[in-house]
matplotlib code that plots the C-alpha trace (Angstrom):
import matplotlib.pyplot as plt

x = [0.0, 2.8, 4.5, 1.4, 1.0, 4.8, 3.7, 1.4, 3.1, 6.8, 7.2, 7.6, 5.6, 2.7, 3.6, 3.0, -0.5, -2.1, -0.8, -2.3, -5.7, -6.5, -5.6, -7.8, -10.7, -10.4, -10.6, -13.5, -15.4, -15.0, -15.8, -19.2, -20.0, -19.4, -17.8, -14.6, -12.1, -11.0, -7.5, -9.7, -12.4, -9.3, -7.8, -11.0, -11.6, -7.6, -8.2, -11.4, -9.2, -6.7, -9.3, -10.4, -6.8, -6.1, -9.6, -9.1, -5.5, -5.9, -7.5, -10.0, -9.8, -6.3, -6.7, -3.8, -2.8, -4.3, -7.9, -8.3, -7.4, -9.8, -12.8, -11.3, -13.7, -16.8, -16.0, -15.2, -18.2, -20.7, -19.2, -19.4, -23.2, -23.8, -24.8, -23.9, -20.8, -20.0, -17.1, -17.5, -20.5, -17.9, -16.5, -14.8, -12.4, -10.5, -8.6, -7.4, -8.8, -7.0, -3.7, -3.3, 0.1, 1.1, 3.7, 5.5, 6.0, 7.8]
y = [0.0, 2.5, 1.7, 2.7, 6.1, 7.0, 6.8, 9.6, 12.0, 12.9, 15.5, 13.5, 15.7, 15.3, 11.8, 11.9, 14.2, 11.6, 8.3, 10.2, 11.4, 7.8, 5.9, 8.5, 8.0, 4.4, 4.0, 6.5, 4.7, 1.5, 3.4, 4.7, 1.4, -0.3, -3.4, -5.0, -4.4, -7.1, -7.0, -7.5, -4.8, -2.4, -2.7, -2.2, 1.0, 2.0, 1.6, 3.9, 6.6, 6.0, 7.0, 9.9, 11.1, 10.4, 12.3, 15.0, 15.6, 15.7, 17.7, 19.9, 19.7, 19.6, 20.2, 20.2, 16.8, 19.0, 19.6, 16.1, 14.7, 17.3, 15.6, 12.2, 11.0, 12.5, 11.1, 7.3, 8.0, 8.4, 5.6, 3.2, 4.0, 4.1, 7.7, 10.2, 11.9, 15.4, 17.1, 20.2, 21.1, 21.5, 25.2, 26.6, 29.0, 26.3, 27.5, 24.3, 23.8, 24.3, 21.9, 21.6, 22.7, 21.6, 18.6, 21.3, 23.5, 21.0]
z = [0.0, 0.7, -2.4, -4.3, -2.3, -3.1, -6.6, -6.2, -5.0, -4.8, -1.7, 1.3, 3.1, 1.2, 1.3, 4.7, 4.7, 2.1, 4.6, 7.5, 5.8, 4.1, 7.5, 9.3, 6.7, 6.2, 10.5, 10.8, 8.2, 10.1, 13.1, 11.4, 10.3, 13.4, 11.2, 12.4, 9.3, 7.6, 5.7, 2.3, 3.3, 4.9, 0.8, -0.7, 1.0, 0.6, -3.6, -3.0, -1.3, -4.2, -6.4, -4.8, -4.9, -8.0, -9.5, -7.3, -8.0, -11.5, -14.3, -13.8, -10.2, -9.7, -5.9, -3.1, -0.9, 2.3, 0.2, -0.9, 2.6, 4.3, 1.9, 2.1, 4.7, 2.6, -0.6, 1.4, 3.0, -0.4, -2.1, 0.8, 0.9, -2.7, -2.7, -5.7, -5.0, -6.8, -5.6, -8.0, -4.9, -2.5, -2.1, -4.0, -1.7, 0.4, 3.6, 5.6, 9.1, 12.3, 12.8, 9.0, 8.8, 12.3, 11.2, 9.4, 11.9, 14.4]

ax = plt.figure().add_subplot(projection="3d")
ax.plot(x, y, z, "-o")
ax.set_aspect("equal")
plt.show()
């Protein structure tokens, strides 16, 4: 799974945002759900966050590591329950939420 992240974005930093913000939304998700994860269902929500990146990274949206893991949990959280999803609803001035920056500024 970390081999696959690496992949997606070169700044180690960021590398570390997108580890944090798919581990967070895969774990709330479970939480939510009150399902015990198994190592099958823990992968299939992993490739879900993938995706998510990997639409929101690119073209048109083209949004920042700390955006995409701020709606992380929301997107996981459509797609689990089958419900429409359209990103292009969410703001469109983005300021990140308290503690956004924090790991930087150790």
């Amino acid at each position: 799974m970390a081999g696959e992240l690496a992949s997606l974005v070169s700044n180690p930093f960021s590398l570390a945002t997108l580890n944090d913000g798919i581990t967070r939304a895969v774990a709330q998700s479970f939480r939510e759900d009150k399902f015990r994860p198994t190592m099958s269902e823990i992968r299939r929500r992993f490739n879900m966050c993938v995706d998510i990146f990997k639409m929101l990274h690119a073209k048109p949206f083209e949004w920042s590591v700390i955006r995409i893991v701020d709606e992380m949990g929301h997107g996981l959280r459509h797609k689990l329950d089958g419900i429409p999803w359209d990103p292009t609803k969410a703001r469109s001035l983005y300021v990140p939420g308290p503690g956004a920056y924090q790991r930087f500024m150790r």
